[in-house]
N, C-alpha and C positions, 0 to 999 in steps of 0.2 A: 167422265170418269174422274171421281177425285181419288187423289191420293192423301192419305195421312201420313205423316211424317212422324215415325218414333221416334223419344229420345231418350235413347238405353244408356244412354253415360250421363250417369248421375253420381256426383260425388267427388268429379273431378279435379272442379276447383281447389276442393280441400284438398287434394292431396300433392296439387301444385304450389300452395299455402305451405304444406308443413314440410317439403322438402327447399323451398325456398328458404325458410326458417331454420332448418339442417346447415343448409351450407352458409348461410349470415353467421349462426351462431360460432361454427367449425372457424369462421375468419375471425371474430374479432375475439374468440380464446388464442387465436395466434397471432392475433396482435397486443396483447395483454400480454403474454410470454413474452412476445419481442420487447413489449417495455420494461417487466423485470428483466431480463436480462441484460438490457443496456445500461439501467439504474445500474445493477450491479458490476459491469464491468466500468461504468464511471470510476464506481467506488474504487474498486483495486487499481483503477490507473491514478488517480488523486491520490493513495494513499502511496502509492509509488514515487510519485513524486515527491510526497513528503519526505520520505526516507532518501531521496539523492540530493534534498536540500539540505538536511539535519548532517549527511555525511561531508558534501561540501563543506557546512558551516564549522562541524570540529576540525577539520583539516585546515581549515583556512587560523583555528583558532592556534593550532598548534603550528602553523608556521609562524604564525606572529609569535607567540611564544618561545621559539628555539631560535628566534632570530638575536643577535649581536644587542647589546642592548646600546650603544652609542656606537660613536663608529668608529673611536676610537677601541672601544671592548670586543677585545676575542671571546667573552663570556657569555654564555648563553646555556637556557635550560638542555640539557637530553632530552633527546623524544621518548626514550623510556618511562620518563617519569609520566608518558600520558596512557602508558597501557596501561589496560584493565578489564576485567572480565564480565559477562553480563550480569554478572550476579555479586559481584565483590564491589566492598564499601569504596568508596570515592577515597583516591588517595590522599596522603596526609604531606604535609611538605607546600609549596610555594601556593600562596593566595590566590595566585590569577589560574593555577594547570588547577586547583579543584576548584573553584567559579564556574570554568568552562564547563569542567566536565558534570556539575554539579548542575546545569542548566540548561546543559544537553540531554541530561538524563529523565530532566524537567518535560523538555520539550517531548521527547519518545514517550514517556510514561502517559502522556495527553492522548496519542492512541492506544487504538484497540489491543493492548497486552504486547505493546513496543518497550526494548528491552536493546541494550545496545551495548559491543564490544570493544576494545582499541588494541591493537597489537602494533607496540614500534620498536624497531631494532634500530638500535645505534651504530651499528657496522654499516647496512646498506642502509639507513636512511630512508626504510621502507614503511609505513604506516599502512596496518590494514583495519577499516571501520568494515563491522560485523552488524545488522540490525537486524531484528525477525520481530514479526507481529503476526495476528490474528487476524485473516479473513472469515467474514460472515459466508457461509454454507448452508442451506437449508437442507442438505445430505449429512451432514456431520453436525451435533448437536455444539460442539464448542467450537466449531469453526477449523480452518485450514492455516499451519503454521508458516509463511512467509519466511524468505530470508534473503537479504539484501546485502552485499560484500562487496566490497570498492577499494582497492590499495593503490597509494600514488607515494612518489620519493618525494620527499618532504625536503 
């Protein structure tokens, strides 16, 4: 007695082929997302950073600046004369309070639609630095507005 052996599954392989190929593809589009995505949250944490050095740095400019100028001199600039708005002309008055502010403005305007404010009161001695820039968004055609605010007594 022989027996034949059908083989009705024909076809099989390929269909273990193109769902193999299903779930390969399915990962390594989610791993393409996962790498923009971390590009892009580099970017915002780097650009974060920027802005708490830049704030830093006019703070640090303007305590040098309102400090005594000998030790014998009770004279020294006001902090008011470092505010100013994101949008108003660099103030007019001592060389060194518009250098700074004039190369601070430098350095913001270097990113992405960086733009930067100073608010100082001569009563409390409070300096508040304002920054806001543009984040890249690929949902929003010109990007997502930033804002960045830090006040220390000077």
């Amino acid at each position: 007695m022989k027996t034949h052996l059908v083989h009705s599954q024909r076809g099989v392989g390929l269909i273990e082929v193109l769902v193999t190929m299903l779930v390969l593809s399915t990962a390594l589009m989610a791993l393409a997302t996962l790498q923009v995505r971390s590009l892009q949250f580099n970017q915002s944490s780097y650009l974060m950073s920027q802005m708490n050095i830049f704030a830093y740095d006019i703070l640090d400019k303007i305590r040098t600046d309102t400090q005594p100028l000998t030790a014998t001199s009770n004279t020294h600039l006001p902090i008011s004369s470092f505010s100013v708005g994101a949008n108003d002309a660099v103030p007019t008055g001592s060389t060194s309070v518009k250098n700074d502010i004039q190369n601070w403005r430098d350095n913001l305007a270097n990113l992405p639609g960086g733009k930067g404010a100073i608010s100082c009161d001569d009563l409390t001695d409070i300096c508040k630095i304002t920054i806001t820039w543009q984040e890249l968004d690929s949902s929003v055609a010109e990007g997502i507005t930033k804002t960045f605010s830090y006040s220390a007594r000077i």
